[in-house]
C-alpha positions as CSV (number, residue, x, y, z in Angstrom):
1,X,54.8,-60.1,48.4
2,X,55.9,-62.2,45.6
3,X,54.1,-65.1,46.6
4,X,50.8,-63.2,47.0
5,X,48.2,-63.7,44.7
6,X,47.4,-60.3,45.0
7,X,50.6,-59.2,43.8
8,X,50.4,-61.2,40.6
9,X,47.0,-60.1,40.3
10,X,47.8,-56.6,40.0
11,X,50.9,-57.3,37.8
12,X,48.4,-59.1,35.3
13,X,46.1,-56.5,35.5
14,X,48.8,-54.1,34.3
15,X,50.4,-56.3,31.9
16,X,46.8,-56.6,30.5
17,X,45.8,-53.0,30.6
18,X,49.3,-52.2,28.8
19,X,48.9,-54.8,25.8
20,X,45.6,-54.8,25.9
21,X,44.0,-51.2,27.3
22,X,46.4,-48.9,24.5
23,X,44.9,-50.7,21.9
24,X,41.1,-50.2,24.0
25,X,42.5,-46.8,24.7
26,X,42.6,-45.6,21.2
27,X,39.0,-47.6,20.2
28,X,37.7,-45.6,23.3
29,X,39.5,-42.1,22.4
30,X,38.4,-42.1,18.6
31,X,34.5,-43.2,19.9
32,X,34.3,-40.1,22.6
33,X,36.0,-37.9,20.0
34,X,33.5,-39.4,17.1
35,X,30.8,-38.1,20.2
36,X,32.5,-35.1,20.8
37,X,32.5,-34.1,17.0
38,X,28.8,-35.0,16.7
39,X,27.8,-33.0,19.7
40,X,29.9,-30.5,19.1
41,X,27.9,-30.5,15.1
42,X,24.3,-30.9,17.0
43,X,25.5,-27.4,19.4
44,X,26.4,-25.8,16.1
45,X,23.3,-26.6,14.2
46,X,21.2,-25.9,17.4
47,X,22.9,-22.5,17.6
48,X,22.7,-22.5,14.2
49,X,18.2,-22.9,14.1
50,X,18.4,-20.7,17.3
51,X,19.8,-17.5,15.3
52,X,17.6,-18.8,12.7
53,X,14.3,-18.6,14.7
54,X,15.6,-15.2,16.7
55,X,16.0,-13.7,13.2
56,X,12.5,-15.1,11.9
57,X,11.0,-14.0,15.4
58,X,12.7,-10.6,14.6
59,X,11.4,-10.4,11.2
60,X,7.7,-11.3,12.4
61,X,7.4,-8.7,15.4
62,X,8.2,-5.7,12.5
63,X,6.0,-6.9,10.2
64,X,3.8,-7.7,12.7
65,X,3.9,-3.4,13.7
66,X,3.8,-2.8,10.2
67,X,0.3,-4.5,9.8
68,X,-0.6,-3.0,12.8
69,X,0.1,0.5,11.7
70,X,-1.4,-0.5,8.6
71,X,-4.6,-1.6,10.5
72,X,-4.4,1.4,12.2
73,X,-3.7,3.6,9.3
74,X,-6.8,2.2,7.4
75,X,-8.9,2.6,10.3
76,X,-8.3,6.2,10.4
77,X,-8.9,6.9,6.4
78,X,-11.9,4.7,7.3
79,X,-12.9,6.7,10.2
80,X,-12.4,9.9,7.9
81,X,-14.1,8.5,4.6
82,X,-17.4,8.1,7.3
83,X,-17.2,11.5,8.3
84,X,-16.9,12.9,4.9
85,X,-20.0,10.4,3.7
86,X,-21.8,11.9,6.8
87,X,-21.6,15.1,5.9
88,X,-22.2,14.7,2.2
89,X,-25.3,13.0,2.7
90,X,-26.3,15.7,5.3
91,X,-25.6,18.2,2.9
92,X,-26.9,15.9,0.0
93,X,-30.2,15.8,2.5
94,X,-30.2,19.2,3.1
95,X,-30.0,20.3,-0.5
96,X,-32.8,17.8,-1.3
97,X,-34.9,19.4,1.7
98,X,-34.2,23.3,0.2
99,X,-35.1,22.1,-3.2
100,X,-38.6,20.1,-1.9
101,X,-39.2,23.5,0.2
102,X,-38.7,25.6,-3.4
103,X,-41.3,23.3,-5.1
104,X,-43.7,23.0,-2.6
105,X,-43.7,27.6,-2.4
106,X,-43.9,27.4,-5.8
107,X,-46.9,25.2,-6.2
108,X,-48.1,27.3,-3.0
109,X,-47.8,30.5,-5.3
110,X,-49.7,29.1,-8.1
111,X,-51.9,28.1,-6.2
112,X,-52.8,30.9,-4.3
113,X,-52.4,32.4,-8.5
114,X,-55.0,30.5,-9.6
115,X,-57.3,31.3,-6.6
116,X,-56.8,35.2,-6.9
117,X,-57.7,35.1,-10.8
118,X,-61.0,32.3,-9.9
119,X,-62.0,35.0,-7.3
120,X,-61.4,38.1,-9.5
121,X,-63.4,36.4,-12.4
122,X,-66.4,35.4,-9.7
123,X,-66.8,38.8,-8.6
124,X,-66.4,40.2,-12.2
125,X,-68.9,37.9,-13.4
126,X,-71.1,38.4,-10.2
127,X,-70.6,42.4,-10.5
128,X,-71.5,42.0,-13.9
129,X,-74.6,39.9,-13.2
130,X,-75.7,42.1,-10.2
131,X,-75.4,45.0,-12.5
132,X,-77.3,43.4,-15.3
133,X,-79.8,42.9,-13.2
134,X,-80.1,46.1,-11.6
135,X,-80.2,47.7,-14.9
136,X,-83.0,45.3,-16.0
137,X,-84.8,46.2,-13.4
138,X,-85.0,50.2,-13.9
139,X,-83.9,50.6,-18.0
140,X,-85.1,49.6,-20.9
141,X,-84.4,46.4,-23.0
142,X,-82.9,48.6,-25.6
143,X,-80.8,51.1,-23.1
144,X,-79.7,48.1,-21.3
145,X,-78.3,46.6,-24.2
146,X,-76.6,49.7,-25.3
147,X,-75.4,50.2,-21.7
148,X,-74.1,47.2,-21.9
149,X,-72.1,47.3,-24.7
150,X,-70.8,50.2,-24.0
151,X,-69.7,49.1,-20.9
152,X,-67.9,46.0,-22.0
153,X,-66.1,47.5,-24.7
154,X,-64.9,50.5,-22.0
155,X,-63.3,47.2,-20.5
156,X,-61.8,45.4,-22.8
157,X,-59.7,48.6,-23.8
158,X,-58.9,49.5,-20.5
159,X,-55.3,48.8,-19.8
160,X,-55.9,48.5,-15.2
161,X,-59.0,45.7,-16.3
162,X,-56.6,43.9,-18.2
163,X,-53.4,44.0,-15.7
164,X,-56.9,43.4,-13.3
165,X,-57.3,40.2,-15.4
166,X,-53.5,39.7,-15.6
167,X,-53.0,39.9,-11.6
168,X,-50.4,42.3,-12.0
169,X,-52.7,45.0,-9.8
């Protein structure tokens, strides 16, 4: 065994790896702890950006329901502020519909006024004329004239001719 190269080959290997490998050993050991270290920082920081983001994602779904209820909320007022404009305009409508109505009798009324006192004075004045006439035809010039004098002045003191006038009868 001694005189195998082998042999000697494995002693130098040893040899080397004791001289040699401790001094490898502790270049090796500090690198892989110098990795370890580093990962070990990039795991924190990653945990780190991971709570982070959770906590932002946690912070956005509330305010997210918060818009949406305020979305929501404003809809309804919305929804309500429409109804009350409906109906106020209705009622606005309606109001300006009753009030067009109460002109439109009104202007009816003096209307139908005006006509009564036009007809009253047309027959008047026709009564008056067919009686002229009729008195032309069978009095005198003189006893017409007094007639009708008479007449007119029985009239104009008469309190029914002038409610007649009036259109209070």
């Amino acid at each position: 065994m001694i005189h195998d190269p082998s042999f000697w080959f494995l002693i130098s290997f040893v040899i080397f790896f004791a001289v040699i490998g401790k001094k490898a050993w502790v270049s090796v050991k500090n690198a892989l702890d110098q990795k370890a270290k580093h990962i070990e920082k990039d795991l924190h920081d990653a945990k780190q950006a991971l709570e982070a983001a959770e906590a932002l994602l946690r912070e956005q779904e509330i305010l997210n329901e918060q818009t949406s209820e305020k979305a929501k909320e404003i809809l309804r007022h919305a929804q309500l502020e429409a109804t009350r404009l409906k109906k106020q305009a209705l009622a606005d409508f309606d109001e300006f519909v009753k009030s067009q109505e109460h002109l439109l009798e009104e202007r009816i009324r003096r209307a139908e006024t005006q006509a009564l006192h036009d007809l009253r004075a047309t027959i008047i004045e026709a009564s008056f004329e067919a009686a002229t006439i009729a008195l032309k035809k069978n009095l005198t010039p003189a006893a017409s004239e007094k007639l009708s004098d008479e007449l007119l002045a029985s009239l104009s003191s008469s309190k029914e001719f002038s409610k007649f006038l009036k259109n209070d009868v």
